[in-house]
Every structure is written in structure tokens, then in C-alpha cells.
VEXMARBA-399143 format. One record per residue (C-alpha): residue number from 1; x, y, z; residue in three letters. Coordinates in Angstrom, 2 decimals. Each point is the difference from the previous one (the first is absolute). Layout:
BEGIN
PADO; num; xx; yy; zz; residu
PADO; NUM; X; Y; Z; ALA $
...
END
This chain:
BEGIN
PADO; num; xx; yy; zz; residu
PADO; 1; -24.79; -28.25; 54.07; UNK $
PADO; 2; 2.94; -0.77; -2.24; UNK $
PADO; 3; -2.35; -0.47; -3.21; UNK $
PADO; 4; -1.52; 3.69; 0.93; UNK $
PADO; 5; 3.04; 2.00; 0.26; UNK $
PADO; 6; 1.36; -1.36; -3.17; UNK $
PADO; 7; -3.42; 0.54; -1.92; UNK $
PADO; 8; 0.65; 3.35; 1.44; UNK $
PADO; 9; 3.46; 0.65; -1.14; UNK $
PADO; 10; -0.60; -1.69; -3.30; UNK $
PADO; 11; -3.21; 2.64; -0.27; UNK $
PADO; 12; 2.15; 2.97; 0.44; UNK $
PADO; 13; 2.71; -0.86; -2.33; UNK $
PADO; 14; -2.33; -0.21; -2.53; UNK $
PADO; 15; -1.57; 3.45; 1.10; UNK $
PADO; 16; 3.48; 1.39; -0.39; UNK $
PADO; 17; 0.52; -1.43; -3.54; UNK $
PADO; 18; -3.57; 0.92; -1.38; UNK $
PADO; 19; 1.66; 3.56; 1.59; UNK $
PADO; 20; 3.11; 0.04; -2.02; UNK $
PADO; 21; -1.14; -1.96; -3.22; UNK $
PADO; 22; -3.24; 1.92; -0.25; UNK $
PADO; 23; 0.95; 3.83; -0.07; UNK $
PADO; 24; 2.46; 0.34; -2.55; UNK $
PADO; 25; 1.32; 3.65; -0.38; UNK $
PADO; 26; 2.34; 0.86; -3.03; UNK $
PADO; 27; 3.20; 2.32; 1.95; UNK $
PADO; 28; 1.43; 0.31; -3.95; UNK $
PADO; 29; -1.58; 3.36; -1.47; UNK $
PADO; 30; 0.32; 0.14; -3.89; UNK $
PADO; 31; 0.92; 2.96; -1.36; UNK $
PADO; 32; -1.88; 1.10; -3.17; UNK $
PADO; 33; 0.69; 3.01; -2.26; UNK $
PADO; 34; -2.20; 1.83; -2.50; UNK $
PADO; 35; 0.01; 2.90; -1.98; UNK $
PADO; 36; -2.56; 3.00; 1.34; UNK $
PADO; 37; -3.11; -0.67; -2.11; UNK $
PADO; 38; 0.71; -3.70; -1.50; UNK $
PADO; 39; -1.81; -2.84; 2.43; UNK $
PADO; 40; 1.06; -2.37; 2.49; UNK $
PADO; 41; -1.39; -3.35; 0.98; UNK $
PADO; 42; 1.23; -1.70; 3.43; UNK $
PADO; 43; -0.56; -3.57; -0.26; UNK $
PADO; 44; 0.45; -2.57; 2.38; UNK $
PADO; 45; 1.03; -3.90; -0.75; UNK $
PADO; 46; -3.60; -0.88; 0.43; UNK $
PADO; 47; -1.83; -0.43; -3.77; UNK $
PADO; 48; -3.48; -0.64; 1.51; UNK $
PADO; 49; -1.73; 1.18; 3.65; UNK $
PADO; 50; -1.98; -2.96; 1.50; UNK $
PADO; 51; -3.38; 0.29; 1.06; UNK $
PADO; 52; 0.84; 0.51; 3.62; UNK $
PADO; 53; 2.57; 2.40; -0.71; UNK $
PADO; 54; -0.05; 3.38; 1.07; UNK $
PADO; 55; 2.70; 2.84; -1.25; UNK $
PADO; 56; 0.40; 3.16; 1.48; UNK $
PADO; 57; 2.02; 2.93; -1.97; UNK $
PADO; 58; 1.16; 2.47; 2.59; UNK $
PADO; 59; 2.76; 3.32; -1.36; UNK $
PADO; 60; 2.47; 2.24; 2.12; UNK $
PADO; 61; 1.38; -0.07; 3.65; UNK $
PADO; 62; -3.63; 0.31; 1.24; UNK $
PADO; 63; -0.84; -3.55; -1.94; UNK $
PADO; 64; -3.38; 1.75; -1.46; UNK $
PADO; 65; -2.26; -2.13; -1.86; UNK $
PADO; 66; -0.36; 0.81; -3.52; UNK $
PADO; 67; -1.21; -4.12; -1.55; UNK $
PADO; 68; -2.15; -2.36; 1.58; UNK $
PADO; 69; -0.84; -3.53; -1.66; UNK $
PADO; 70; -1.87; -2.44; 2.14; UNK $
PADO; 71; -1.11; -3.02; -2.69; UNK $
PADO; 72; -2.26; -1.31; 3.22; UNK $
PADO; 73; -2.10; 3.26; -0.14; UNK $
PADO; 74; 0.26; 0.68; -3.59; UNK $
PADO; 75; 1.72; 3.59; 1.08; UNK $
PADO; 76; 2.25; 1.49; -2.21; UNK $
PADO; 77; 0.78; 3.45; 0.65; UNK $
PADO; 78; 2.25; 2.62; -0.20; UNK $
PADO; 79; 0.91; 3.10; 1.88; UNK $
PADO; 80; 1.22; 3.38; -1.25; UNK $
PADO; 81; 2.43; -0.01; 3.05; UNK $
PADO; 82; 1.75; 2.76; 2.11; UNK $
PADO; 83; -1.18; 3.71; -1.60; UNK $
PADO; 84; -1.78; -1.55; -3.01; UNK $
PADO; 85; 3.36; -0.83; -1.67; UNK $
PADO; 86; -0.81; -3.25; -1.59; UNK $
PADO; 87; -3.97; 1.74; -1.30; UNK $
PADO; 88; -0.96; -2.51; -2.87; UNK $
PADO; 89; 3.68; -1.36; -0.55; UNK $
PADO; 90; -0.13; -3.43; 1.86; UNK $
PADO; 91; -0.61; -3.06; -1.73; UNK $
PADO; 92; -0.78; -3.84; 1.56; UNK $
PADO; 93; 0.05; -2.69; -1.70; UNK $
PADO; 94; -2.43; -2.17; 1.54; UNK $
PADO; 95; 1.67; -3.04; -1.19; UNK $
PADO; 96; 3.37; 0.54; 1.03; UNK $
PADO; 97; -0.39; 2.78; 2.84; UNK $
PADO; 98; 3.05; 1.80; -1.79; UNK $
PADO; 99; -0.20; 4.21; 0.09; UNK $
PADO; 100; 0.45; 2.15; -2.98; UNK $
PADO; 101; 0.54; 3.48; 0.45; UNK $
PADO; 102; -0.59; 1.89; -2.86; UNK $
PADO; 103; 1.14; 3.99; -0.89; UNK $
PADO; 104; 2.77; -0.39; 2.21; UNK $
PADO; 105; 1.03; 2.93; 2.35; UNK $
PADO; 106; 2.66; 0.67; 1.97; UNK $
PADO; 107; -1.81; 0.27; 3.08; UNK $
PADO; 108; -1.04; -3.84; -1.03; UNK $
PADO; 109; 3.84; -0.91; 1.64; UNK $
PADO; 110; -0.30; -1.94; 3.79; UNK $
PADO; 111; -0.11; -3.61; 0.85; UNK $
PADO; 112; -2.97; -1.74; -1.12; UNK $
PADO; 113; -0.99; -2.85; 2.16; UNK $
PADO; 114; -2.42; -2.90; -0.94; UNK $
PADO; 115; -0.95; -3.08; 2.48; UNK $
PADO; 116; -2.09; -2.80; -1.14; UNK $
PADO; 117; -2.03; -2.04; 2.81; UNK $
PADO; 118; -2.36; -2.67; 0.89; UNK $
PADO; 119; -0.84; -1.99; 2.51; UNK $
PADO; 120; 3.32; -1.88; 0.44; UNK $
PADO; 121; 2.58; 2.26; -1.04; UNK $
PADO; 122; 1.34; 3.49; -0.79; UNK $
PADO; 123; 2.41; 1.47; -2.81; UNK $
PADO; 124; 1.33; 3.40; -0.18; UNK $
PADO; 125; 2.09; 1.11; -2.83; UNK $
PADO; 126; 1.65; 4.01; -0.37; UNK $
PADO; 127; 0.97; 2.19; -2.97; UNK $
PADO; 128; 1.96; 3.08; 0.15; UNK $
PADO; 129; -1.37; 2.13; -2.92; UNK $
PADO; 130; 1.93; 2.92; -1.42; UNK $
PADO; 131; -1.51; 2.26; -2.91; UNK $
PADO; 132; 2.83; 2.07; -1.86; UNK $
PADO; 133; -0.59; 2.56; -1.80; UNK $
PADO; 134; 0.66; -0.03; -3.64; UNK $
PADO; 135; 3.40; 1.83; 0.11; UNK $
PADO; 136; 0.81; -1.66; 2.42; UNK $
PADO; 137; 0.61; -3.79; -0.71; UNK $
PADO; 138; -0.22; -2.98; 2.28; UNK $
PADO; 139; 3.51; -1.50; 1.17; UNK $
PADO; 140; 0.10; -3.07; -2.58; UNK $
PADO; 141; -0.31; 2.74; -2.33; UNK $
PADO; 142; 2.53; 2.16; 1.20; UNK $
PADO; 143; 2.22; -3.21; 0.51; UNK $
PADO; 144; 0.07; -0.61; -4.17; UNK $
PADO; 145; 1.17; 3.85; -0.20; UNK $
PADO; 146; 3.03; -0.81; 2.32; UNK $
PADO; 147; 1.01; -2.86; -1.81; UNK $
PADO; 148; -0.29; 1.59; -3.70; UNK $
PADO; 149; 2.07; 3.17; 1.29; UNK $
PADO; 150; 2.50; -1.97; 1.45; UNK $
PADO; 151; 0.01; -2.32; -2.99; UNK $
PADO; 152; 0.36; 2.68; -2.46; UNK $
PADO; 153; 2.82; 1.61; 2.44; UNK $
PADO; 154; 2.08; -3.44; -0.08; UNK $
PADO; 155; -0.63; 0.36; -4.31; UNK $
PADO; 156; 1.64; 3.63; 0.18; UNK $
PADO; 157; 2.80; -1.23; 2.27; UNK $
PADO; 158; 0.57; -3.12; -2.49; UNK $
PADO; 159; 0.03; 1.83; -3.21; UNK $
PADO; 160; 2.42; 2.86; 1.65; UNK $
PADO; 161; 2.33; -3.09; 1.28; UNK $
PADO; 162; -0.18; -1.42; -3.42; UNK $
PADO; 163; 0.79; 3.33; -1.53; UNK $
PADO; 164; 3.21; 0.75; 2.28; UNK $
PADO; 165; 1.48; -3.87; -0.84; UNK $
PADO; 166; -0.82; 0.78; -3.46; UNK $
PADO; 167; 1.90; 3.44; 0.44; UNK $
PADO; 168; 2.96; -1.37; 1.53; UNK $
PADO; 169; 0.57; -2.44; -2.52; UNK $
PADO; 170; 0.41; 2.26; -3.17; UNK $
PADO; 171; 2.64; 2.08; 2.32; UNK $
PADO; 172; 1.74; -3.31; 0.44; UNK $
PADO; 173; -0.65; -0.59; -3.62; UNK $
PADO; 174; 1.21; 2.96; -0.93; UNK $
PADO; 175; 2.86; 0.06; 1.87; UNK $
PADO; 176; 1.29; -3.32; -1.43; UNK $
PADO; 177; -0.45; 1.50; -3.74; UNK $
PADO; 178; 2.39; 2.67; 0.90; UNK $
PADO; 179; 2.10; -2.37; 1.53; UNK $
PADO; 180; 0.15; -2.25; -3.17; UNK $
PADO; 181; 0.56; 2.95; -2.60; UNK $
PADO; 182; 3.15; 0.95; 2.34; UNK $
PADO; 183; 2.22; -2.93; -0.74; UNK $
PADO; 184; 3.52; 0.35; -1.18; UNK $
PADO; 185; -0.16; -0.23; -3.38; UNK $
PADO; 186; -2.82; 2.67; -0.17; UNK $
PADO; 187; 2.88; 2.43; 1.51; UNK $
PADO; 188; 2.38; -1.24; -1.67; UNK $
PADO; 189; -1.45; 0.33; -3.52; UNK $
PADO; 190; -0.98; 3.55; 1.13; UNK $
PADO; 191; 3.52; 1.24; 0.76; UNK $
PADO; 192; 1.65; -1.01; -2.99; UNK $
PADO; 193; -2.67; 1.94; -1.72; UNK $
PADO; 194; 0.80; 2.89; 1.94; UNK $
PADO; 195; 3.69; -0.59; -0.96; UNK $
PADO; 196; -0.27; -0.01; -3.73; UNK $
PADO; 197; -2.22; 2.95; 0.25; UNK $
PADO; 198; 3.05; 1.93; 1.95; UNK $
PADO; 199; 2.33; -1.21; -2.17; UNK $
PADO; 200; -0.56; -0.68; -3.70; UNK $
PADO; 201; 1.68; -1.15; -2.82; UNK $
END
């Protein structure tokens, strides 16, 4: 009775494990950026699908399906999603499973979900795609802007700093020539000029 119970209990630990081991789902979301028009490929950290593998592309709060690759099957498929937005833009690498978008729009811009399967385990890994528009840059972009204004505002500030010191010391320097041309004996040799002019021979 003793053997039974822990066969039992030794049975559904390793239920629970095969539970928490074998559905892996990715809670980072990586953000990607592109320009409206240019492409975007989201790529997972898998190089090659198995042969068992199945991977699912699903777009938007509603998780539509827009990519299907099941290497069991030979399907490989994709969808023009919600309201025909993605009509002859999606490409899937049959190797990899990654998804290129191409002619990017902004209406392209959600979270992009992917989850690869078989018969032991499940991966799901997110993207959070935003298309800019072309006058309006992505925030790396506008980052490098920042830094080269404020960089060129630090210049101005230096060179008007340097140019005050450089200011201040020709007063000073000034100042000390008039004090050295003032000495006694300049004065001195002035007024007795002044005297024999007043008073000659």
C-alpha cells in the first residue's frame, strides 16, 4: 500500500514538472521600431524549426492568425489578417519560421505574437511593433538629436566662458600698463617740463 501511494505521488510530481518545464511562455515583449515603408523581420532565438514543430503567427488584441508553419504537414501559409492589412506583404521563412513584413504601414503597429509547439512543449515569444512615419523618427533617433543639441549648447556655453576669461584678462592687463606708465619718475620728469616751459631762460 506504501509502494502505491508513493508510485502515486512520485507520478504526479512528474505531471507537475512536464507542466511547468513544458509550456514555456516569454512575459518579455521586444520592442521593435521601423520606418513606415522600410521592412521588419521578428525573429526568434530558434535558427531551424524541427520536424515536429508547429508555429503559429497570431497579430493584435484579438491574437488573429496571419502565419502558419507546420513542418509535420508540409503547411506553410500565410494570412492577410484583420481587414486585408497584411494583402501580399508577409513573408515565412520556412527554415527559420521568422516574419518579414514588407511595405511597412502604420497600421502594421500591435504586438505580434509567435508560439512554437510540439508534442512535448510550447514557446511563445511577443513583439511590440511601431511604424513611424518618415517625419517622424523612432526614439533612438530622436535620442542622437538630444544629445547633439545639448552637445553643441555645452560648445556655445564653453566658447562664451572662454571669451569672458579672455575678456577679463586684457582689462586686468590693461589696467596694470597704466599702472606701470604712472610711476614717479614718469610725473616727475613731466613737471619739470612743465616748469621750464613756464619759465624760461
Amino acid at each position: 500500500m506504501f509502494k502505491e501511494k508513493t508510485f502515486v505521488s512520485s507520478w504526479l510530481c512528474f505531471c507537475c514538472l512536464v507542466g511547468v518545464f513544458g509550456d514555456t511562455d516569454r512575459d518579455t515583449v521586444k520592442s521593435v521600431s521601423v520606418t513606415e515603408g522600410d521592412s521588419v523581420t521578428l525573429n526568434t532565438v530558434f535558427t531551424e524549426i524541427q520536424k515536429a514543430d508547429e508555429m503559429l503567427w497570431k497579430f493584435g488584441t484579438n491574437r488573429s492568425l496571419i502565419a502558419k508553419i507546420n513542418h509535420d504537414t508540409g503547411v506553410l501559409s500565410t494570412n492577410d489578417g484583420p481587414d486585408g492589412r497584411f494583402r501580399d506583404r508577409l513573408k515565412l521563412d520556412n527554415q527559420t519560421g521568422y516574419l518579414t513584413i514588407t511595405n511597412t504601414r502604420t497600421t502594421d503597429s500591435g504586438v505580434y505574437e509567435v508560439s512554437i509547439s510540439n508534442s512535448s512543449s510550447q514557446t511563445k515569444y511577443r513583439f511590440n511593433v511601431t511604424v513611424y512615419v518618415s517625419s517622424s523618427p523612432p526614439p533612438d533617433s530622436v535620442s542622437k538629436i538630444v544629445l547633439i543639441s545639448a552637445a553643441g549648447s555645452l560648445l556655445i556655453v564653453a566658447a562664451a566662458g572662454i571669451f569672458c576669461i579672455y575678456k577679463k584678462w586684457r582689462k586686468i592687463q590693461t589696467h596694470t600698463e597704466e599702472i606701470t606708465y604712472a610711476e614717479p619718475k614718469f610725473y616727475k620728469r613731466n613737471t619739470q617740463k612743465a616748469i621750464c616751459t613756464r619759465n624760461p631762460v
